[in-house]
N, C-alpha and C positions, 0 to 999 in steps of 0.2 A: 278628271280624277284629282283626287285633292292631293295634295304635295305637304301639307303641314300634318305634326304629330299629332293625334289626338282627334283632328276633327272625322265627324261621323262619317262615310262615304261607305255606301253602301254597297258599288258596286267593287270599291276593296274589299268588301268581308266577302262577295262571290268570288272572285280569282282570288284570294287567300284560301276560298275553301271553306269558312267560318258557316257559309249560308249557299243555299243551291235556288240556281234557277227555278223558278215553282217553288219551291217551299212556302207554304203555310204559316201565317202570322196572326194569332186571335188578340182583341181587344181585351185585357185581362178583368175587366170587369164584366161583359157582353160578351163571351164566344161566336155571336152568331155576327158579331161586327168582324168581321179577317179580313186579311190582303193575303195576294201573293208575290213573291219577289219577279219583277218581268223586266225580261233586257228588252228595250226599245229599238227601233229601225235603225237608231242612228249608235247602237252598242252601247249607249248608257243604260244601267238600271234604276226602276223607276218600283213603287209598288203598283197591282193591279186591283183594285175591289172592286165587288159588286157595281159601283157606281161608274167607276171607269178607271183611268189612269190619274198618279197624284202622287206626292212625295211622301214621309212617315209623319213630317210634320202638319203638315194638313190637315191629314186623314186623325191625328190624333186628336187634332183642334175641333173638328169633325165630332168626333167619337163621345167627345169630352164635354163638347156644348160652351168651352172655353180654349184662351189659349194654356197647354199642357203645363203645371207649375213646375214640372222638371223636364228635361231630356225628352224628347216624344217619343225615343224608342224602350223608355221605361213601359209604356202602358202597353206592350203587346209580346207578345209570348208565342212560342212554337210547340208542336206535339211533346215535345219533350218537360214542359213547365219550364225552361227557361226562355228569361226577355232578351229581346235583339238587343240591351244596355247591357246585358250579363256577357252574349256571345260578342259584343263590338269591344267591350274591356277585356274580357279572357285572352283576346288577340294580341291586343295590347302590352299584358302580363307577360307571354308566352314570347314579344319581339323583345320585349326587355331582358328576357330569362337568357338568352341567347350570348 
């Protein structure tokens, strides 16, 4: 897990509670592109799609047919219309408010 402020770590926004094991992530241009969030054998979280296991960056590069001109958790979204870059910053907002 990452130890610096700011950077993305995914498996911090599960033990924060930001995001749930299984939860649902769509391509915000393509819904039928999604991941789901999956903790691996060895307790890291990893995303899972259709295709197999893979990081968010990846799968956005992936998605996008290039690499992502921002953030790659910009381009995907959960049931609720917001992006895992909305709920990875809110967290962030929320440790600052503190």
């Amino acid at each position: 897990m990452s130890k610096k402020k700011g950077k993305f770590d995914l498996g911090r926004l599960v033990h924060d509670g930001a995001i749930k094991d299984g939860e649902k992530f769509y391509f915000v241009s393509n819904p039928t592109q999604w991941f789901a969030v999956a903790k691996q054998p060895n307790g890291e979280f990893k995303i899972a799609t259709p295709e197999g296991t893979s990081t968010v960056h990846a799968y956005a590069t992936k998605c996008l047919g290039a690499e992502p001109p921002e953030h790659a958790s910009r381009w995907f979204r959960n049931d609720h219309g917001k992006t895992l870059y909305e709920i990875w910053h809110a967290g962030e907002e929320d440790q600052y408010a503190a």
